[in-house]
Residue frames as a rotation matrix with the C-alpha (Angstrom) as fourth column:
UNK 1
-0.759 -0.650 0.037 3.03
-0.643 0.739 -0.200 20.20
0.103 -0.176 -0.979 -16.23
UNK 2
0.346 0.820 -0.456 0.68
-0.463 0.571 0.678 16.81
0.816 -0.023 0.577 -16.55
UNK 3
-0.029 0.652 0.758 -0.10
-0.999 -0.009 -0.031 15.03
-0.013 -0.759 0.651 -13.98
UNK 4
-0.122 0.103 -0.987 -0.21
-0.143 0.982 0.120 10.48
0.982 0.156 -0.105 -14.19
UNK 5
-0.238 -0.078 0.968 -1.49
-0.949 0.230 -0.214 8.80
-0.205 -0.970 -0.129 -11.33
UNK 6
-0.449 0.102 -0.888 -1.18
-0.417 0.855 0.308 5.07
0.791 0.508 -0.341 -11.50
UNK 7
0.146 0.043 0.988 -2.72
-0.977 -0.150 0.150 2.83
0.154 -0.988 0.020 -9.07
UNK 8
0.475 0.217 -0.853 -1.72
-0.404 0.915 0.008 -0.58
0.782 0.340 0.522 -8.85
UNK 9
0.952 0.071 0.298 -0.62
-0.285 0.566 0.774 -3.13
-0.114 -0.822 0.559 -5.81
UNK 10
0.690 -0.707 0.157 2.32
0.708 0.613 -0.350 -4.47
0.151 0.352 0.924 -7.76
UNK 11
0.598 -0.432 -0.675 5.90
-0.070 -0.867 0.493 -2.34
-0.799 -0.247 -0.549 -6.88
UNK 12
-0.652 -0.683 0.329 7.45
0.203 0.260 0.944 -3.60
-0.730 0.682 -0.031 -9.54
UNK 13
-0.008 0.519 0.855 4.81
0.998 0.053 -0.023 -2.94
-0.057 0.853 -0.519 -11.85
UNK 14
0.850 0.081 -0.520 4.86
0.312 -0.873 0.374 0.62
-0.423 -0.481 -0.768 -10.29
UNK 15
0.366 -0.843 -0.394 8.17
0.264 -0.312 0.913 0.86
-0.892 -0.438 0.109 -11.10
UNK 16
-0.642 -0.500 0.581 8.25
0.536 0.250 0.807 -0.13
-0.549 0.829 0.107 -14.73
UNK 17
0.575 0.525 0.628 5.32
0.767 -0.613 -0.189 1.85
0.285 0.590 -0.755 -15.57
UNK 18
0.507 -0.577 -0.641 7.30
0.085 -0.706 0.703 4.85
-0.858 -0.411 -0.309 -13.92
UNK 19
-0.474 -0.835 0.281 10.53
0.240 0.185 0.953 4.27
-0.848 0.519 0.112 -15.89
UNK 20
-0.341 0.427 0.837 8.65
0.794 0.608 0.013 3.96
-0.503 0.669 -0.546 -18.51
UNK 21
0.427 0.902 -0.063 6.84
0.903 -0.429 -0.018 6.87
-0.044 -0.050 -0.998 -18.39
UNK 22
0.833 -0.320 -0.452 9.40
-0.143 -0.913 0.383 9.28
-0.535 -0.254 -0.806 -17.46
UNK 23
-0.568 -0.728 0.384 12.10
0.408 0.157 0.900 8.07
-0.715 0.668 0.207 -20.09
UNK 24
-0.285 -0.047 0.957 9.71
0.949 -0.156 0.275 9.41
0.136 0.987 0.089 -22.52
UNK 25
0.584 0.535 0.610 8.22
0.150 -0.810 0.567 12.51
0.798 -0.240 -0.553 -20.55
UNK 26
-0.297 -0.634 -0.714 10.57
0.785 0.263 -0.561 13.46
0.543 -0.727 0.420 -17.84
UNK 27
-0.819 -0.001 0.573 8.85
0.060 -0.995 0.084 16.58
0.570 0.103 0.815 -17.14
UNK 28
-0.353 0.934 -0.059 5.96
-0.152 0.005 0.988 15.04
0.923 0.358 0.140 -16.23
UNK 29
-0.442 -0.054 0.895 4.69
-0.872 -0.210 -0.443 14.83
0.212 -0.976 0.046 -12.46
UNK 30
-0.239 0.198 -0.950 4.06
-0.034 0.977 0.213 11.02
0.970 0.084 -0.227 -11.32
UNK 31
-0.255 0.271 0.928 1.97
-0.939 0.161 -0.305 9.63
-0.232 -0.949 0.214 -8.46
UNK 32
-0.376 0.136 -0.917 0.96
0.004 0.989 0.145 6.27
0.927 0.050 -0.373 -7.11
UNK 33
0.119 0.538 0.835 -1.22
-0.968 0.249 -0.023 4.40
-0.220 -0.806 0.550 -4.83
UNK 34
-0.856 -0.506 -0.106 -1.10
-0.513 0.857 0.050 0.64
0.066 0.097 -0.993 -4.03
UNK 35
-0.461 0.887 0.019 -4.82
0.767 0.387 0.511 0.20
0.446 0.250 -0.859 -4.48
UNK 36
-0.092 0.706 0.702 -7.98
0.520 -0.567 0.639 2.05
0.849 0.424 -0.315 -4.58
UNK 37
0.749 0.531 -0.396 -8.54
0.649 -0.465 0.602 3.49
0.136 -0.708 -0.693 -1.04
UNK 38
0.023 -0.543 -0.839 -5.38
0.668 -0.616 0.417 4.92
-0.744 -0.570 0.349 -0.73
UNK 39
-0.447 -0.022 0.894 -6.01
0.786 -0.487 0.381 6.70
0.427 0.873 0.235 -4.61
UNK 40
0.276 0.957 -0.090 -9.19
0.892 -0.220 0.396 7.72
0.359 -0.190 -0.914 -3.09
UNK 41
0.709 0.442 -0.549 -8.12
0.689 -0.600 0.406 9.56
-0.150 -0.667 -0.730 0.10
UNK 42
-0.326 -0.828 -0.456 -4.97
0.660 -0.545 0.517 11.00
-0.677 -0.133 0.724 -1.65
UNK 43
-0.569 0.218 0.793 -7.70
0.682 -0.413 0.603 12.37
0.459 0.884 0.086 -4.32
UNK 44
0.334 0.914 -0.231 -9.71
0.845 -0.182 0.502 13.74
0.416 -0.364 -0.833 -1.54
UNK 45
0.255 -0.572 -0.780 -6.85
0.889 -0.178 0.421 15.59
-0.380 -0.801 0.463 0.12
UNK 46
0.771 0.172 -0.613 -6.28
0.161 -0.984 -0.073 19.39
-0.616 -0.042 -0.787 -0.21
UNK 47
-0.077 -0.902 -0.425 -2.89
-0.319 -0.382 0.868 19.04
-0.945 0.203 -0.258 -1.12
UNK 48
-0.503 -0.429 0.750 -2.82
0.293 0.732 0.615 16.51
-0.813 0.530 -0.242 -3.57
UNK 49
-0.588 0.128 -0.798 -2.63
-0.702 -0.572 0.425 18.01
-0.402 0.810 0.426 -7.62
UNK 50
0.425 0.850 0.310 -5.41
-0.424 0.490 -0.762 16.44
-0.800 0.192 0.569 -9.58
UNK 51
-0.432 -0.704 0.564 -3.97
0.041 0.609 0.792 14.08
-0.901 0.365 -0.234 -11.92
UNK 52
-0.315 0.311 -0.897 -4.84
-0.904 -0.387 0.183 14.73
-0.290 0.868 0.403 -16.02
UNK 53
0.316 0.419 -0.851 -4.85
-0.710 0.700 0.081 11.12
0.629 0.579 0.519 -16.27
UNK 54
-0.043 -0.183 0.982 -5.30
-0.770 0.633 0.084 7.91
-0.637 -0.752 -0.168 -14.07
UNK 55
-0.130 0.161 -0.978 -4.05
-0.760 0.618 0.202 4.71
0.637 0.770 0.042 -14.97
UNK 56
-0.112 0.549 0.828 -5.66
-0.988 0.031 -0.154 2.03
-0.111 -0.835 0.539 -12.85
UNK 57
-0.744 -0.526 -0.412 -5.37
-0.569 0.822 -0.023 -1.67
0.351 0.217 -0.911 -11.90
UNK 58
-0.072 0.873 -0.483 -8.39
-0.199 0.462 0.864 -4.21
0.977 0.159 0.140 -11.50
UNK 59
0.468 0.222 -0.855 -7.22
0.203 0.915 0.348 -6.49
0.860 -0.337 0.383 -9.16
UNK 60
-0.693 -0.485 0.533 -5.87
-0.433 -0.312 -0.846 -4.97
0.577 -0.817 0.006 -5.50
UNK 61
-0.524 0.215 -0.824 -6.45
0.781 0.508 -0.364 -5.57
0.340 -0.834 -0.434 -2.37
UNK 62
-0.827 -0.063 -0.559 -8.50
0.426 -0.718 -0.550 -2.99
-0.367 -0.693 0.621 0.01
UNK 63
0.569 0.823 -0.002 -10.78
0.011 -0.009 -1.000 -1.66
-0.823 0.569 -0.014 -2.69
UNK 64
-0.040 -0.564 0.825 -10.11
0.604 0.644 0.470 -2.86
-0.796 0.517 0.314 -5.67
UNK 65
-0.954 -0.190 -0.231 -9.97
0.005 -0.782 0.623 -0.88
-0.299 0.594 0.747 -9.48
UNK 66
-0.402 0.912 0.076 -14.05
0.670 0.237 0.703 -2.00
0.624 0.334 -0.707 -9.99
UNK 67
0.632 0.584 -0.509 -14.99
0.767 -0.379 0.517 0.01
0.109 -0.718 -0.688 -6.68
UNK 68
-0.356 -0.335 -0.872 -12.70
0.376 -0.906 0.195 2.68
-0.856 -0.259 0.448 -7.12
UNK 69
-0.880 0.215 0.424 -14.02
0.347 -0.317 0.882 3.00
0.324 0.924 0.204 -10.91
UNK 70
0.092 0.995 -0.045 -17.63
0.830 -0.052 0.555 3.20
0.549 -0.088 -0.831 -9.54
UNK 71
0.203 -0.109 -0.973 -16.47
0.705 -0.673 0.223 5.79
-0.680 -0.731 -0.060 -6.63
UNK 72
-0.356 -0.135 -0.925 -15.09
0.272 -0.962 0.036 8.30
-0.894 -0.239 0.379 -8.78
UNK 73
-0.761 0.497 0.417 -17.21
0.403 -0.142 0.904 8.14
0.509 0.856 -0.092 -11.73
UNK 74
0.218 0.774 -0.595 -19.76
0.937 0.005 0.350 8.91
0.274 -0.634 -0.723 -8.59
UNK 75
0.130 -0.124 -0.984 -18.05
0.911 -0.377 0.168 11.88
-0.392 -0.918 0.064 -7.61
UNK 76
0.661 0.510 -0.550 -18.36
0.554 -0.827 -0.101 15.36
-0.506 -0.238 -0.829 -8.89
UNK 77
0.692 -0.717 -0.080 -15.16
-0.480 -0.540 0.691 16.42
-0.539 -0.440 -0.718 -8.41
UNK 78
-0.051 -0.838 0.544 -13.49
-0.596 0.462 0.657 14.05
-0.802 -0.291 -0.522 -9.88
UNK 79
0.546 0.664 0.511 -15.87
0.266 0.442 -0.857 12.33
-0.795 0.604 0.065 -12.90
UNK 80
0.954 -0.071 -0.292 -14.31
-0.282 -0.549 -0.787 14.08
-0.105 0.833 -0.544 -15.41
UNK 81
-0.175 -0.881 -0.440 -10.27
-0.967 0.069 0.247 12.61
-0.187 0.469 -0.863 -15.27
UNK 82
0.521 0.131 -0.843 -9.76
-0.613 0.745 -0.263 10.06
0.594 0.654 0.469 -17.78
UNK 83
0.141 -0.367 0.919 -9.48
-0.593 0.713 0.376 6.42
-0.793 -0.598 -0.117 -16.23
UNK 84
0.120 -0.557 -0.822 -7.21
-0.737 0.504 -0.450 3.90
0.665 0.660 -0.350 -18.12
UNK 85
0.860 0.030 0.509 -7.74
-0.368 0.728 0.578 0.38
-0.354 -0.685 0.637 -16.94
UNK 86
0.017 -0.891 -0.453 -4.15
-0.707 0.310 -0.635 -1.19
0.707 0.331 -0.625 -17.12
UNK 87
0.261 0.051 0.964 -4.51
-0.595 0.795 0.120 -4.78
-0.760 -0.605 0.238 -15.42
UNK 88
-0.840 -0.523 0.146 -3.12
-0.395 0.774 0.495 -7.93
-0.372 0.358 -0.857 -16.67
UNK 89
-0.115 0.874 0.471 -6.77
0.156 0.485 -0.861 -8.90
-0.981 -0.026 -0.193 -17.26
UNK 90
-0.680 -0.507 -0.529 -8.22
-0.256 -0.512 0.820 -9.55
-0.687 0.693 0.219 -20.38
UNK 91
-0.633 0.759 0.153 -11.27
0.694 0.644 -0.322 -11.13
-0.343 -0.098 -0.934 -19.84
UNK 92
-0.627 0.512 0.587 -14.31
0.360 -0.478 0.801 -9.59
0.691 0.713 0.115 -21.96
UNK 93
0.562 0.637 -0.527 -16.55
0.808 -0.286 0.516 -9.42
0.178 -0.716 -0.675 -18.52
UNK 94
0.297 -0.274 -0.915 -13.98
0.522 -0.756 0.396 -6.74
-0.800 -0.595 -0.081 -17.29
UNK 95
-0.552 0.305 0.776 -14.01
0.833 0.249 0.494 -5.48
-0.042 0.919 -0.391 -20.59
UNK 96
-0.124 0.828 0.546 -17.72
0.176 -0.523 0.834 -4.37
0.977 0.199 -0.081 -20.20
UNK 97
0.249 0.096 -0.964 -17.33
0.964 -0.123 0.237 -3.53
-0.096 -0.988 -0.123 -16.86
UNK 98
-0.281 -0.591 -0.756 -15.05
0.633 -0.706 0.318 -1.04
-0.722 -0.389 0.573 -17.55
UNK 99
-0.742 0.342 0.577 -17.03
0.568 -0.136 0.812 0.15
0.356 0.930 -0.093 -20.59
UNK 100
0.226 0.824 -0.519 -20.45
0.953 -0.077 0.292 0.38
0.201 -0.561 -0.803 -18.03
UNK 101
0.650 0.224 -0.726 -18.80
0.741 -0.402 0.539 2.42
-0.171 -0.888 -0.427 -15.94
UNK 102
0.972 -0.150 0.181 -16.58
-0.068 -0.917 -0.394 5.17
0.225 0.371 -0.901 -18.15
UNK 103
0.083 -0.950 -0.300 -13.29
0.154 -0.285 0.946 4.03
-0.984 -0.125 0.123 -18.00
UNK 104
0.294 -0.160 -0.942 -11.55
-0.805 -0.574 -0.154 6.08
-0.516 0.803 -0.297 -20.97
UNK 105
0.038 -0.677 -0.735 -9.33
-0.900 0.297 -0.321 3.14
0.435 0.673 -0.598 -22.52
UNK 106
0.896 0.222 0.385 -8.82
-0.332 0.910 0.249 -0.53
-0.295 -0.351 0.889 -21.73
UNK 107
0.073 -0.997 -0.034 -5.04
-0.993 -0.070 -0.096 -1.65
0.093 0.041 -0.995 -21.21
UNK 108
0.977 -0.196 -0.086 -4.02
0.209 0.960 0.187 -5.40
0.046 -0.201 0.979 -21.00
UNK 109
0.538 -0.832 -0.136 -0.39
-0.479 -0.434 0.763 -4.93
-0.694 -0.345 -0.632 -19.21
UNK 110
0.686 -0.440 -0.580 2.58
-0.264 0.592 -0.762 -6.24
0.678 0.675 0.290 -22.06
UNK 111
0.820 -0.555 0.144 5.75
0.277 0.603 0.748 -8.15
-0.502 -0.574 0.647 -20.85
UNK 112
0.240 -0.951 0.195 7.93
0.970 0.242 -0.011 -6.24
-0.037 0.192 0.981 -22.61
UNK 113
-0.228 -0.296 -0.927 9.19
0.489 -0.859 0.154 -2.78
-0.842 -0.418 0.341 -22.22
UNK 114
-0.993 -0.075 -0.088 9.02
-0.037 -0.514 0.857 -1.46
-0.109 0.854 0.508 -25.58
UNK 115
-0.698 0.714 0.057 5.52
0.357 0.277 0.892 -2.40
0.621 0.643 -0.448 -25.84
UNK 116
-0.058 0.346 -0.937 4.79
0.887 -0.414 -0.207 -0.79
-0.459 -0.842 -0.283 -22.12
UNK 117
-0.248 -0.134 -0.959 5.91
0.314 -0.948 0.051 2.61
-0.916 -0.289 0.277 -23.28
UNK 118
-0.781 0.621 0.060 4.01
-0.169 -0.303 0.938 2.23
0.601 0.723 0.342 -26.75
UNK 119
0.212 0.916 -0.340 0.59
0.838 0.009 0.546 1.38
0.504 -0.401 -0.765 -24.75
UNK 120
0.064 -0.119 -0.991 1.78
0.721 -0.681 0.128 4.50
-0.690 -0.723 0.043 -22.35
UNK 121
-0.788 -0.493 -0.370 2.24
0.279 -0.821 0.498 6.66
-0.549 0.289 0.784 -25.29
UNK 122
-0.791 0.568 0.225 -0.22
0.389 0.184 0.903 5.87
0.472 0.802 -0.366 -27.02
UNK 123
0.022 0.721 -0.692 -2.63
0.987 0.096 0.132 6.65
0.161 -0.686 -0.709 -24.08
UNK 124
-0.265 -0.270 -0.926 -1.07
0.471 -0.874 0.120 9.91
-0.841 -0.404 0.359 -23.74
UNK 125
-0.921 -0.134 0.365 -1.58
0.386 -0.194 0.902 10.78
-0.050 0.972 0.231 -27.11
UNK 126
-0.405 0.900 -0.162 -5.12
0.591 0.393 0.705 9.80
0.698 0.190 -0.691 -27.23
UNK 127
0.576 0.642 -0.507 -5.99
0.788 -0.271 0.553 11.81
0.218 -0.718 -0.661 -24.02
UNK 128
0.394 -0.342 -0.853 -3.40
0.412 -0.764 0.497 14.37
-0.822 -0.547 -0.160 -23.44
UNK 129
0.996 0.082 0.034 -2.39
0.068 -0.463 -0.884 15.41
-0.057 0.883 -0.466 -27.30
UNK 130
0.269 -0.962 0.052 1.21
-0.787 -0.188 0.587 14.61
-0.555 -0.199 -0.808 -26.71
């Protein structure tokens, strides 16, 4: 069974990426965090299954998706699952931020559903052979 762990502030984005996600993969096991520290300490935590793939939002509150990118590209343990920025951004600076610092893919979020759950498939493809 994969793994998805999104993190993003928005619940409503949360929600539609869900949906999204599990209309095409119902099998799959979904988590969430509402910004980077809580990603952090739920990655740190005994229980909690490493996720095959994280998709991850710039802009939060607490620590944002720039200082959680830097944290677990820093960490051992953890360097190795693919990060997928998925933020409304679309600015070229975050961009090459997210280039710098090893995120797998660069997402700009769509506004319509069909086009969510092609960027979501497509991601899966690309990183999980599905």
């Amino acid at each position: 069974m994969k793994t998805i762990f999104l993190i993003d502030d928005d619940p409503d984005d949360r929600e539609i990426f869900a949906e999204s996600l599990l209309s095409d993969h119902p099998s799959f096991f979904y988590r969430e965090a509402e910004n980077g520290a809580a990603a952090f300490a739920l990655l740190q935590s005994e229980s909690f299954v490493k996720p095959d793939l994280i998709f991850l939002d710039l802009n939060m509150p607490i620590m944002d998706g720039r200082v959680f990118l830097k944290k677990i590209k820093e960490d051992p343990a953890l360097n190795n699952i693919p990060v997928i920025i998925y933020s409304t951004s679309s600015s070229e600076a975050d961009k090459m931020f997210a280039a710098e610092h090893q995120a797998a893919l660069f997402l700009t979020k769509q506004y319509s559903l069909e086009l969510i759950r092609a960027d979501i498939r497509k991601a899966l493809e690309s990183f999980l052979g599905l």
